[in-house]
matplotlib code that plots the C-alpha trace (Angstrom):
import matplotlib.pyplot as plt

x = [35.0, 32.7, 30.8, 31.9, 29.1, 29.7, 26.9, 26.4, 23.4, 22.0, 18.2, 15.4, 11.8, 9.0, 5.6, 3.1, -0.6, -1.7, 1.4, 0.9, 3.1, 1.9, 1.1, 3.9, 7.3, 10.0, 13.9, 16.6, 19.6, 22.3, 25.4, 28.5, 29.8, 32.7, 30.1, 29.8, 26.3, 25.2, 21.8, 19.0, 18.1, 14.9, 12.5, 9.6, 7.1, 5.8, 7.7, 10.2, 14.0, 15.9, 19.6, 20.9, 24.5, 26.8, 26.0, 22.4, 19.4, 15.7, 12.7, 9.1, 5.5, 2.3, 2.5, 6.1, 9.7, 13.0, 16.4, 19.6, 23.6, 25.7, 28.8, 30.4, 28.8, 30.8, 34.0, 33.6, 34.1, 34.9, 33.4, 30.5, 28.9, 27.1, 25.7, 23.1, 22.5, 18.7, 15.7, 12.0, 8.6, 5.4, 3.6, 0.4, -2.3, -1.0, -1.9, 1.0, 2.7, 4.8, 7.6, 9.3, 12.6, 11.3, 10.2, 13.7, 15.9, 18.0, 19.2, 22.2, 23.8, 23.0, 20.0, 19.8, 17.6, 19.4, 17.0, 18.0, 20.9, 19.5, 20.8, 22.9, 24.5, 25.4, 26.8, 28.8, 30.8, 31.5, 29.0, 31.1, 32.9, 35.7, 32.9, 30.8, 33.6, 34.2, 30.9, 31.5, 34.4, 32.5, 28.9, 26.5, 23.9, 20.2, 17.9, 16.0, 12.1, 8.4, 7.7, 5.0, 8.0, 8.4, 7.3, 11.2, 13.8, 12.9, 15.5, 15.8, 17.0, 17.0, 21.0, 22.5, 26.3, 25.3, 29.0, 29.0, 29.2, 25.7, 24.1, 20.7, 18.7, 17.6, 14.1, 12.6, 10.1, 9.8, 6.7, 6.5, 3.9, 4.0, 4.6, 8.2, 11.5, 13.2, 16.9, 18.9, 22.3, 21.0, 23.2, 22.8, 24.9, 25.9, 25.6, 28.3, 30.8, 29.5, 31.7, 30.5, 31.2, 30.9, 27.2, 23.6, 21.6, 18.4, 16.9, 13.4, 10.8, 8.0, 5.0, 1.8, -0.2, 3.4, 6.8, 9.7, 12.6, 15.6, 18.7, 22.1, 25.6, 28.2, 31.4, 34.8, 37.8, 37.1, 33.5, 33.5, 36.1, 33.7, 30.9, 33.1, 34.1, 30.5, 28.3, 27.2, 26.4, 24.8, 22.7, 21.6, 20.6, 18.6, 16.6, 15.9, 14.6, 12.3, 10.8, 10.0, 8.2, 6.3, 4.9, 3.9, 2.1, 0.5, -1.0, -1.7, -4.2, -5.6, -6.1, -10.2, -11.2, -12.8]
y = [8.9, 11.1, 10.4, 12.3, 14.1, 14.3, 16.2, 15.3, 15.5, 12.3, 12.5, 13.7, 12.0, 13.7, 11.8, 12.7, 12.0, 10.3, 9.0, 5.7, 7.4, 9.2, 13.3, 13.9, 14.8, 11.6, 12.7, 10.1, 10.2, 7.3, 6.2, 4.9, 1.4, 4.1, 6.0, 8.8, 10.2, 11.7, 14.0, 14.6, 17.6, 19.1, 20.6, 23.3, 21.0, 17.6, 15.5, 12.6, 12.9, 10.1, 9.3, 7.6, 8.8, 10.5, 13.7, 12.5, 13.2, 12.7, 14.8, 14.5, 14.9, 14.0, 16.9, 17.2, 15.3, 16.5, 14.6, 16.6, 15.9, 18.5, 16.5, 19.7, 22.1, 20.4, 20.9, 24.3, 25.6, 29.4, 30.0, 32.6, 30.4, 27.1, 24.8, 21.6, 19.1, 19.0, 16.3, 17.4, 15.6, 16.0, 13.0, 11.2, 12.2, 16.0, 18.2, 19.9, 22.5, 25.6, 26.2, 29.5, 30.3, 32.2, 29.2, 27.8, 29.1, 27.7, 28.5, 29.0, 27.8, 31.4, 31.4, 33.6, 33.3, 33.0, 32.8, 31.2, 33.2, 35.1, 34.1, 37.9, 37.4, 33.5, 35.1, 37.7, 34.8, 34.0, 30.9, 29.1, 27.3, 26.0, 24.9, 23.4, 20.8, 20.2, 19.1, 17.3, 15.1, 13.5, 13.4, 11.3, 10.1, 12.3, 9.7, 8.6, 9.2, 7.5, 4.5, 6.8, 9.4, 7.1, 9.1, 10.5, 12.9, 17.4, 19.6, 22.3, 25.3, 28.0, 28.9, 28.4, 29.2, 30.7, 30.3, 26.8, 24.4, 23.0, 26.1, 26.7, 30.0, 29.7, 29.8, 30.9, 28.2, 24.3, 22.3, 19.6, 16.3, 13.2, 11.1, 12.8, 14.0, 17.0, 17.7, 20.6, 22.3, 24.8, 28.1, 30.8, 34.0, 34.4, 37.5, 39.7, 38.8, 35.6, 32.0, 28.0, 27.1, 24.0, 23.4, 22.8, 23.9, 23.4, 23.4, 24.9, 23.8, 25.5, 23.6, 24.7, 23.6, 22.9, 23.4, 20.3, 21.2, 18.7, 19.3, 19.0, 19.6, 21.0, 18.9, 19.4, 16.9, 14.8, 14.8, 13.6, 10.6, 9.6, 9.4, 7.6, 5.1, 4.7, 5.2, 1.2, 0.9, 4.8, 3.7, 0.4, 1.8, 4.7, 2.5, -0.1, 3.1, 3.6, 0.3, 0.8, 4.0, 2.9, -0.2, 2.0, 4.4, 1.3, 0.1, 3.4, 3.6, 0.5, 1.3, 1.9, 5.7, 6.5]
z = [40.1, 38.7, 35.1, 32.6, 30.4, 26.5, 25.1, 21.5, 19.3, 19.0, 18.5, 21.0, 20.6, 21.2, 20.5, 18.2, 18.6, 15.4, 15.2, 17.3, 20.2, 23.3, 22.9, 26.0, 25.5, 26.9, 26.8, 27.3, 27.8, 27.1, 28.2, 26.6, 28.0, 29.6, 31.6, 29.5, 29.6, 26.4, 26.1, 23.7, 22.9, 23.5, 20.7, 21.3, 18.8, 18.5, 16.1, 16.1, 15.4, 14.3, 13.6, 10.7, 10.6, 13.0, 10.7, 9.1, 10.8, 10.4, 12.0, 11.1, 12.4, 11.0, 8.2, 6.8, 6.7, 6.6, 6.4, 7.0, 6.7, 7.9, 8.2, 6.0, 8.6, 10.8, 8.7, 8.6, 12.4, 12.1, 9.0, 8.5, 6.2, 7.4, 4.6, 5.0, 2.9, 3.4, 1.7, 2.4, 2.0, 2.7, 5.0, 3.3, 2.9, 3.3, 0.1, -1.9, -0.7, -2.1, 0.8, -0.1, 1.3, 4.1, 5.6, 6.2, 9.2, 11.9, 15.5, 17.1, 20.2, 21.8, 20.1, 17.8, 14.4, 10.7, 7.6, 4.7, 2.8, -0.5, -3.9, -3.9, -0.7, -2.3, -5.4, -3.3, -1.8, -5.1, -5.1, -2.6, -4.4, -2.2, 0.2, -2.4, -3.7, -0.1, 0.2, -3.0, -2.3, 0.8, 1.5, 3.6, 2.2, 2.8, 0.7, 3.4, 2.7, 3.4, 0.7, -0.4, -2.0, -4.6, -8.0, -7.9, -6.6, -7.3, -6.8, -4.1, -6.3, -3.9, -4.5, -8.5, -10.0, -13.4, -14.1, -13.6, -16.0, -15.4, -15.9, -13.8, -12.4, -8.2, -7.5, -4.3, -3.4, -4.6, -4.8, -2.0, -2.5, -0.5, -3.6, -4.0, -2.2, -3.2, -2.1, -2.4, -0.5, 2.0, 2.9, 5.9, 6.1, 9.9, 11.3, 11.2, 14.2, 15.0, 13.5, 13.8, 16.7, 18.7, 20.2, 19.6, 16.7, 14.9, 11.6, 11.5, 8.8, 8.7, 6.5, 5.9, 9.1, 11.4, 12.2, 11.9, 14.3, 13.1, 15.9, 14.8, 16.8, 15.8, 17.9, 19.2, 17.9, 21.2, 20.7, 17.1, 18.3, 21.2, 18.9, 16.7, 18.9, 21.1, 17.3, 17.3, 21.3, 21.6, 18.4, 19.8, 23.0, 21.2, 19.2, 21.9, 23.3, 20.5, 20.4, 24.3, 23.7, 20.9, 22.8, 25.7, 23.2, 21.9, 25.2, 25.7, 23.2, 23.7, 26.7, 27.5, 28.0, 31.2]

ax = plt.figure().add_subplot(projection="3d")
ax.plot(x, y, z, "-o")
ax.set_aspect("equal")
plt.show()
């Protein structure tokens, strides 16, 4: 009988010098205690992906940090709209940094490029409300940061409801420090004849000096119930993974130069 192959978006590592973790890219790929194999994505930069969550990432490299939830992404297949809950930091000892919105895009399964939505295009879908108390009524939690972030939570006000009742303007850029996470709902406008669909997309951060690519899937019915059911085991494998790739890195670098 052949093995079946359930492609779901679990984490891809790629090492970072500096990092304690060898510069080459390693890809695994782990398989349920049915035989189901399940890949990793791969990224175009350095930087480490974690899960947390079936719908919480991590990703970060030596410069910048992002967590991401998109468990209302996933709710939303054939929608135009796709919304992220997103955290970002900057790593110690990296100097402040003013991220504008232009700096903030993701990529579809077919590749193509979205930037961030602009505040008009938010207020022409009438704020989004329906999706936003969606989003409301269940969320995973995003608060996972460095010990360094410690000095308190900013906001990321790039999209506001002026008619709400918590009044606010949108601003187009925050100010990122190591010392603090800032969090914030993140919307892109697909282009015109294109839906969510099921597949693989990414998140793309770009910080001052490097680019954080966080991978996310979007899942069918019978994906999201094999993750459900293989979650514990998949994880478990995953981070045994981790711990092997982190020793080799380490006797890598003690390791004597020739």
């Amino acid at each position: 009988m052949k093995t079946k192959k359930a492609v779901l978006n679990l984490a891809l590592l790629v090492f970072v010098a500096g990092l304690g973790a060898p510069s080459a890219t390693a890809q695994q790929t782990l398989t349920s205690k049915g035989g189901e194999e399940v890949e990793v994505p791969q990224a175009t930069v350095p930087g480490i992906f974690t899960m947390q969550g079936q719908f919480t990432r991590i990703a970060y490299n030596n410069e910048g940090w992002v967590t991401l939830g998109y468990r209302e992404a996933n709710s939303s297949q054939g929608s135009d709209w796709l919304m992220l809950e997103v955290g970002l930091t900057l790593r110690a000892p990296a100097p402040n940094y003013t991220m504008t919105r232009d700096k903030l895009s993701i990529k579809l399964p077919d590749g193509t490029m979205v930037p961030l939505a602009t505040q008009k295009e938010y207020a022409q879908a009438g704020y989004l409300r329906a999706l936003n108390a969606r989003a409301d009524a269940i969320r995973d939690s995003i608060n996972y940061f460095p010990i360094e972030a410690k000095q308190g939570l900013c906001s990321i006000g790039f999209f506001s409801d002026p008619t709400s009742k918590m009044r606010s303007i949108s601003y187009d850029q925050v100010e990122l420090s190591y010392r603090r996470a800032c969090m914030g709902r993140l919307f892109f406008k697909l282009p015109e004849g294109k839906t969510i669909v099921p597949g693989q997309y990414w998140l793309y951060t770009d910080f001052a000096k490097s680019q954080v690519q966080t991978p996310f899937r979007i899942v069918t019915k019978d994906e999201e119930k094999f993750l459900k059911k293989n979650w514990k085991d998949l994880k478990k494998q995953y981070d045994a993974f981790l711990k092997q790739e982190a020793e080799k890195a380490k006797q890598a670098a003690e390791k004597p130069q020739q």
